[in-house]
Every structure is written in C-alpha cells, then in structure tokens.
Residue, then its C-alpha position, 0 to 999 in steps of 0.5 A: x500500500x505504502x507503494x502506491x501511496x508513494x506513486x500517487x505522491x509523484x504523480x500528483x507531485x509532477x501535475x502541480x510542478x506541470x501546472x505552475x510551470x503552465x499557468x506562469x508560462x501563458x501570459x495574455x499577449x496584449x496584441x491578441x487581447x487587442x485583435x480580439x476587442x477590436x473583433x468585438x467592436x466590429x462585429x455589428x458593423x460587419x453584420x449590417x453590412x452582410x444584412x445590407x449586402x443579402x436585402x440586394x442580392x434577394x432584390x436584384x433575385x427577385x428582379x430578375x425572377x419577375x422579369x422570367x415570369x413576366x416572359x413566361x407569361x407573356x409566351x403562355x398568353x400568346x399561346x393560348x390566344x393561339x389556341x382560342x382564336x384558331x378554333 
C-alpha cells in the first residue's frame, strides 16, 4: 500500500510542478487581447453590412425572377390566344 501511496505522491507531485510551470508560462499577449476587442467592436458593423449586402442580392433575385415570369407569361398568353382564336 505504502507503494502506491508513494506513486500517487509523484504523480500528483509532477501535475502541480506541470501546472505552475503552465499557468506562469501563458501570459495574455496584449496584441491578441487587442485583435480580439477590436473583433468585438466590429462585429455589428460587419453584420449590417452582410444584412445590407443579402436585402440586394434577394432584390436584384427577385428582379430578375419577375422579369422570367413576366416572359413566361407573356409566351403562355400568346399561346393560348393561339389556341382560342384558331378554333
């Protein structure tokens, strides 16, 4: 028992010794700290102007899609007075 005792002491003894070495070791860079508010800050900006971007893409769709239907129509409608008027 006094074994295992004995390893579980080393063990925890190089996790503590890994641990202090890890947390003294990971300071915050202020170049990182800084990108990343920076990120934040620009965030609403960068939404709006992919919200702004999406509303004219789906008008500029929506355009084009009446501008097929109203051809579309239009062959329907002639073909259809075709078929009236020939009886």
């Amino acid at each position: 028992m006094i074994k295992y005792l004995s390893n579980t002491v080393k063990i925890t003894g190089v996790v503590a010794i890994l641990f202090f070495a890890l947390s003294v070791n990971s300071k915050a860079d202020e170049t990182s700290v800084n990108n990343v508010l920076n990120s934040i800050k620009e965030t609403p900006q960068k939404v709006s102007t992919f919200i702004e971007s999406e509303v004219e893409k789906t008008k500029e769709y929506q355009k084009n899609s009446w501008s097929q239907v109203k051809i579309q129509l239009a062959l329907l409608k002639s073909k259809l007075s075709e078929i009236f008027t020939s009886n």
